[in-house]
N, C-alpha and C positions, 0 to 999 in steps of 0.2 A: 747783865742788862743794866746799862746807866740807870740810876735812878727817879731821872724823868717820866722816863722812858716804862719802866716796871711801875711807875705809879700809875701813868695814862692806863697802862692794861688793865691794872686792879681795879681803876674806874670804871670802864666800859663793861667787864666782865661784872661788876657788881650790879651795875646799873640795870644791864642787858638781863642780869639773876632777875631783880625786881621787878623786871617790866614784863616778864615771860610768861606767855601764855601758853602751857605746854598740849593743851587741849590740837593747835593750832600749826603744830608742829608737825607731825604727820604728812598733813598735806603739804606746806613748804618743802617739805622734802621731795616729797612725792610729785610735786609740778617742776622742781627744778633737775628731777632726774638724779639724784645723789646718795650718797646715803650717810653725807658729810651730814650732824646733826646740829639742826635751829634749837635757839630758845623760843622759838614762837613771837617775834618782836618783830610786825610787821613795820615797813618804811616809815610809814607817816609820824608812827612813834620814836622811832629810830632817830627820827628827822631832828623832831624835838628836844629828844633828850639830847643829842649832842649839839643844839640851840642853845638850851639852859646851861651846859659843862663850859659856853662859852669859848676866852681863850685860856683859859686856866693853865694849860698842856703847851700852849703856843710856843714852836721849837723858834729858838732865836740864831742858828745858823741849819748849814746842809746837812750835814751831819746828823746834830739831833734828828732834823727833819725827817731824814732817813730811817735812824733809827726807833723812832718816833711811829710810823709806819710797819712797821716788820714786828715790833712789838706787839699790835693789833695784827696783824698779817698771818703772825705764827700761830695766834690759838686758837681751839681745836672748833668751836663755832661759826657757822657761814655768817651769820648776824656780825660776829666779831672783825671779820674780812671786810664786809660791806665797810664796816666802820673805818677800817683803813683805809678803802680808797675815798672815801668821806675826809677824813684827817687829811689824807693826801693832794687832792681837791680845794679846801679850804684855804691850804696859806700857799697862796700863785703866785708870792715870792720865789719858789722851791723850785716850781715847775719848771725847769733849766734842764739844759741838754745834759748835765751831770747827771740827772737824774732818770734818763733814759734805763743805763743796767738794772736802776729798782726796781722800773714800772716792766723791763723786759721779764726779771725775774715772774712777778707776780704775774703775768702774762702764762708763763709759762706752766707756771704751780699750780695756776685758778685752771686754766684749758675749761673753760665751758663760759657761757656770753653772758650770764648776766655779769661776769667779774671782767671779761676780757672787751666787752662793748663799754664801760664806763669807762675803764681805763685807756683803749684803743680812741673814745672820743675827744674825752675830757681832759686826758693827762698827754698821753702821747701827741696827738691831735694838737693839744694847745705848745709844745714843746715845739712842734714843725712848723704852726702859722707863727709864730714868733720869733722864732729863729731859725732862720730857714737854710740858712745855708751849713751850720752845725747840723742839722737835724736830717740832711737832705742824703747825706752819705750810708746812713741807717737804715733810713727809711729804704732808701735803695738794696741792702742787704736782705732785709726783712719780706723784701716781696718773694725774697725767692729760697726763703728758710724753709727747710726739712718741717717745720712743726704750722700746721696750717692755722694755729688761732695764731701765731706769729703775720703769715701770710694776711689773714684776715684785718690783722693791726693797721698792716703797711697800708690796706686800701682806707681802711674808716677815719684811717689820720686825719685823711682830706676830708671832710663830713664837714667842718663848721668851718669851714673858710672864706664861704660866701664870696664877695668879690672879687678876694685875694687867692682865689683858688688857680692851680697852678696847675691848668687844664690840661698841658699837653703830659705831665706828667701823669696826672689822672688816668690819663685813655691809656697812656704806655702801660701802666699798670694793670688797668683792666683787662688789654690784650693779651697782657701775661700769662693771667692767670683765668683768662675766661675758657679753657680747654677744660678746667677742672670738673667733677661730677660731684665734689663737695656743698651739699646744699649752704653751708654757711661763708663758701667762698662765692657762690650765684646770690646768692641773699646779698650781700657785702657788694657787690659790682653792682645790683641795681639798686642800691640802696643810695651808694653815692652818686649817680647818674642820675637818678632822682630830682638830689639835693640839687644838685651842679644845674638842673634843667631851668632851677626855679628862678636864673639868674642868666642862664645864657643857654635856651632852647634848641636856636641855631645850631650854635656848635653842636649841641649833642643830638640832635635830630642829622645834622650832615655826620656825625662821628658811627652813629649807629646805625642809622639806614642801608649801608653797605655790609653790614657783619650782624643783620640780623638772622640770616639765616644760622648762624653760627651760635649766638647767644642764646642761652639757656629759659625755659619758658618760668621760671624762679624770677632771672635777672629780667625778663621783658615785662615783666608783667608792674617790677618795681618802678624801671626806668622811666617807662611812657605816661605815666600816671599824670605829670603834670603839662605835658607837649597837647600842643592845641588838636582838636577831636584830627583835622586832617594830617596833620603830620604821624600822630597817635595810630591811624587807619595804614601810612603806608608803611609803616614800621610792621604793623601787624599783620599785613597781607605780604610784605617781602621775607616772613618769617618760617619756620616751618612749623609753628605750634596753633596755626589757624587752624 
């Protein structure tokens, strides 16, 4: 491990020793389903310390960057993970379509949402609204990979796009993959239907109206949340979960 790179670890892991509350541990585990082990260092502390570490660590090309991440990435603490995609997040110089295989890998490795939703939002997400036409061939890949927190990626990519949201791709994807029974792929479809409604209603009130019977009472329930009470009503009556 480069030397940056092993020192950033030795920081975080000493830090993370010192801020540990091991009483607090148990249940961390125990709510995220794992039985990967915390130090007990909830978020908000988490937040700070790597406030105060500053950019002490701050990688000055892609490379480091990368390695820089996977250094946090590899050790054997979920606290220590969080931290990488924290470090990874931080310097949105990085955030380039070069860096798609890292965040695929940890996608991969993490398979459960609190690792795979920061990263499918934050990282992958911000890699497709910004360069979209690099990013757009992947993303197309990804909706239809073997591994469903992959799947799961390819829809939440599109979550903070707002405006810029590149709706018809949205709904093709949704339609892709709304035959699924995986609750975190119906969670994920109405989740961005959602978002998507809060900017352009229309569309997804005429996009959904017709395939509601078909959509999952997970995905309807997320989708219509912000569509006005009557359009809300005929969604919900042309449904089969009335």
């Amino acid at each position: 491990m480069p030397p940056q790179s092993s020192e950033l670890a030795r920081y975080v892991t000493a830090q993370l020793k010192r801020l540990a509350d091991p009483a607090k541990a148990p249940a961390m585990a125990a709510y995220m389903k794992t039985t990967q082990p915390f130090f007990g260092v909830p978020t908000p502390i988490r937040t700070a310390m790597l406030k105060q570490m500053g950019d002490r660590f701050a990688p000055t090309d892609q490379k480091t960057y990368a390695r820089s991440v996977m250094a946090l990435w590899e050790l054997p603490h979920r606290e220590e993970r969080y931290c990488a995609i924290a470090f990874a997040r931080r310097y949105g110089q990085f955030i380039m379509p070069v860096s798609l295989p890292l965040y695929e890998r940890m996608i991969r490795e993490g398979a459960w949402w609190d690792f795979v939703d920061e990263i499918a939002v934050n990282l992958v997400g911000t890699v497709y609204g910004n360069y979209r036409a690099q990013a757009r061939p992947v993303i197309e890949r990804w909706i239809d990979d073997d591994d469903m927190w992959i799947r799961r990626t390819a829809i939440l990519a599109h979550l903070k796009h707002k405006k810029e949201t590149d709706a018809a791709q949205l709904f093709e994807h949704c339609l892709k993959r709304a035959h699924e029974q995986e609750f975190f792929i119906r969670k994920a479809i109405g989740w961005v239907l959602r978002e998507t409604s809060k900017r352009r209603p229309a569309e997804v009130y005429a996009w959904l109206l017709p395939r509601a019977n078909r959509a999952s009472g997970v995905t309807l329930r997320e989708a219509v949340k912000y569509l006005d009470a009557a359009d809300r009503a005929s969604i919900l009556r042309a449904s089969r979960h009335v």
